[in-house]
N, C-alpha and C positions, 0 to 999 in steps of 0.2 A: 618575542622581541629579541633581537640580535644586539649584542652589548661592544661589536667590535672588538673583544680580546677574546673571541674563541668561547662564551660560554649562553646559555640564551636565558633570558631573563625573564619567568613568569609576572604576568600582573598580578593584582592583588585579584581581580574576580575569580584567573584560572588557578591561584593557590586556592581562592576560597569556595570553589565547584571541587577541590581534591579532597576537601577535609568534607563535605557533604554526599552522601549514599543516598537514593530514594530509600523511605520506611515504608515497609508493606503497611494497610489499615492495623491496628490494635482491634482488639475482641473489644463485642460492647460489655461494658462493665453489670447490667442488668439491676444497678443500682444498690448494690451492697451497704452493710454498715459503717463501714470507712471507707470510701470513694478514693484518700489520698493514699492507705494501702493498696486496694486492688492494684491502682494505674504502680506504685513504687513495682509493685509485685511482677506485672506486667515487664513493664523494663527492664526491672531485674534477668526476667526469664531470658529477655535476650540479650541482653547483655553476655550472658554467661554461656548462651549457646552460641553465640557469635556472631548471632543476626545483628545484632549492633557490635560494630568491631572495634578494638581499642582506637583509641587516636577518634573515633568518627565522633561529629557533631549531632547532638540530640535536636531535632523538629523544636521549635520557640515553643514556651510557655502559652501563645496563643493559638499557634497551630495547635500542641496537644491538647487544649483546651478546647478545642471546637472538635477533632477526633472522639475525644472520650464522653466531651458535651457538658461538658463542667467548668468552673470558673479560674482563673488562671492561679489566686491562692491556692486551691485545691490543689494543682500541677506543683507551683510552687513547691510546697509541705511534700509532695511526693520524691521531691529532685531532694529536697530537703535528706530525707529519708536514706536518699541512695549516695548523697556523701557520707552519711555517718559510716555507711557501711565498707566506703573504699572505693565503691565503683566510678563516679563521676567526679569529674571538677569543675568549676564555673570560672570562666575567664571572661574579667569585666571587660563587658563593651563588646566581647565576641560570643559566649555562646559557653552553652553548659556540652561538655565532653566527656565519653567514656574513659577512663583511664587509660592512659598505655603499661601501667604494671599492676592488671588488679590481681596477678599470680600473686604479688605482696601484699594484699590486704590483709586488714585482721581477719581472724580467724572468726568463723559465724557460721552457727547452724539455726535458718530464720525457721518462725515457728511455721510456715507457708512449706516449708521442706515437708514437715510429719506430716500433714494433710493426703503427700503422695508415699502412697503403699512402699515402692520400690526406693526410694529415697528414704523412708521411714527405718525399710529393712539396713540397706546401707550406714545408717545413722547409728544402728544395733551392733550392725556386725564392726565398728569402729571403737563400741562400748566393749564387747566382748575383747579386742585386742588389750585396751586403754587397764580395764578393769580386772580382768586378771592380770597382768601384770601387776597391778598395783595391789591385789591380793598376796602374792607373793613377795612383794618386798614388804607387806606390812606382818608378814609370817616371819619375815627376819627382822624387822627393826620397831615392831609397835612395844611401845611402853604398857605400862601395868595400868595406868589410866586411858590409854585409848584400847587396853583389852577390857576394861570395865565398861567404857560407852558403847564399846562393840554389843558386851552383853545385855545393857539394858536395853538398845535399840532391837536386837533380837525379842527381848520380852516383850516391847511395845506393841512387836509384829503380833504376838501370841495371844494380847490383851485384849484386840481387834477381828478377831478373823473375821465374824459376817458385817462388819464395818467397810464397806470399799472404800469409800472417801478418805475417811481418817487412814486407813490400811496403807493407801495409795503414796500417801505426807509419810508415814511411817518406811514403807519399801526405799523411796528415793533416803530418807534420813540413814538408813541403815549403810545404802550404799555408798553413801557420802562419808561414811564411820568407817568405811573398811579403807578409800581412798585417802583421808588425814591420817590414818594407821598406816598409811606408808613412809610415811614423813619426805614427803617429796614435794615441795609446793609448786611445780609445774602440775602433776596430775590433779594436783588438789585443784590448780585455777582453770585448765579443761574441762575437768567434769564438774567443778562450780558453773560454767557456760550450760555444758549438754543438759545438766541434772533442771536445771531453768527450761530450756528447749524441750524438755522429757516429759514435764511433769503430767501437761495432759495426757502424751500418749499413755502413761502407765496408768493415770486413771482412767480410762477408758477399757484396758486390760484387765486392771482388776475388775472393773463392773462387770464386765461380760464372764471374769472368772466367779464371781462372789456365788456362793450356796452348792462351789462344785468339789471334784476334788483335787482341783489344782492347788487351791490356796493351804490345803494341808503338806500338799507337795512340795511347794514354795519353802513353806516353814522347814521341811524337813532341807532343805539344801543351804538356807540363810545359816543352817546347826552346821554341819558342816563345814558351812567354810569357817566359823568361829570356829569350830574344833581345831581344825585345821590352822589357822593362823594362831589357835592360844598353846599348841602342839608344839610351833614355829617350824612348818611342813610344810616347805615352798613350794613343792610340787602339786601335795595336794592341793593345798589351797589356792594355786592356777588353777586347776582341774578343776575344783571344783565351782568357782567361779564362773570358768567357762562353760561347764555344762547347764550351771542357773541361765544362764545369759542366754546360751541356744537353748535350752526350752522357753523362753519368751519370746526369740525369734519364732518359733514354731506355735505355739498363742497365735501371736499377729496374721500365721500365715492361715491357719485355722479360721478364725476372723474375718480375714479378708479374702475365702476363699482360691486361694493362691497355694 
């Protein structure tokens, strides 16, 4: 429509066909034990690869409900889901939307990431940057009490070796002992997130390690970097850090035939 000073004037239907994209079908869900994850997870996936683009309007709670074949709560809890996470907004009366800046979202590594191998690996080699580093600042700055909790968490490791389970609570606490001996509370509140997002994947590692000789291996490199950081031996204690850190990458890859 022509507004007579030179500019044209969309309706409200051709604004509202601009903000709408055809959605290819959704996978069927095959009936999981949380229906409002699978479909959040779903979304997610494209969201982030861009099949849903920022700014685009998501399909009604009643469309995705007759898609996935479930009831519009279910959709609901799932949209629910994917604001905590940053990606959608809901705008009353018009329509739940993908972000236009989900580059700023919080920071989140969902536990549907570890599930995929190469995503998993990814997630490791982020720890390996994060964690030595933060090995070596705690070589320069940990206190005489977070070199003590270093050490017991070391002994706890020693306490347990054909224990996987408990082993596995114990690995993640040690590494959490080395990151507070940084005295940094950014890396403390990162790997407070990842060490949450981790925790299966390392017990699932240590199971498949338990009765080998990795776990005596392991021990032997958690000494080390305590040596190393109660030394106050920056270097080594990156190093050695990082070479803990890639041989678990190299586990997983073992593992998953990769």
């Amino acid at each position: 429509m022509w507004n007579g000073v030179g500019r044209t004037v969309h309706s409200r239907e051709t604004r509202r066909q601009s903000m709408v994209k055809p959605v290819a079908a959704f996978d069927s869900l095959g009936r999981p034990e949380n229906l409002a994850d699978e479909i959040a997870q779903q979304l997610r996936d494209r969201i982030l690869n861009e099949t849903l683009s920022p700014g685009q309007r998501l399909p009604t709670e009643q469309a995705l409900g007759a898609q996935f074949g479930v009831s519009r709560n279910v959709v609901r809890e799932a949209i629910a889901r994917l604001k905590l996470t940053g990606l959608v907004e809901t705008r009353h009366g018009v329509g739940t939307f993908v972000k236009q800046d989900i580059d700023n979202r919080p920071f989140e590594v969902a536990q549907d990431d570890l599930l995929d191998f190469r995503q998993l690996i990814d997630v490791y080699r982020l720890r390996v940057e994060i964690e030595s580093g933060a090995a070596a600042l705690a070589a320069v700055h940990r206190t005489q009490a977070q070199l003590d909790d270093l050490h017991q968490a070391l002994k706890a490791l020693k306490e347990q070796p054909d224990d996987w389970e408990a082993g596995a609570t114990s690995t993640v606490d040690f590494h959490l002992a080395v990151i507070h001996a940084s005295n940094n509370p950014y890396f403390v509140r990162i790997m407070g997130h990842l060490s949450s997002a981790l925790k299966d994947a390392v017990r699932t590692l240590r199971f498949r390690s338990s009765g080998t000789s990795r776990i005596h291996e392991e021990q032997l490199e958690h000494a080390r970097i305590v040596d190393a950081i109660e030394r106050q031996d920056a270097n080594a204690a990156r190093q050695a850090m990082r070479e803990h850190l890639e041989h678990g990458i190299n586990g997983y890859r073992s593992l998953f035939g990769d």
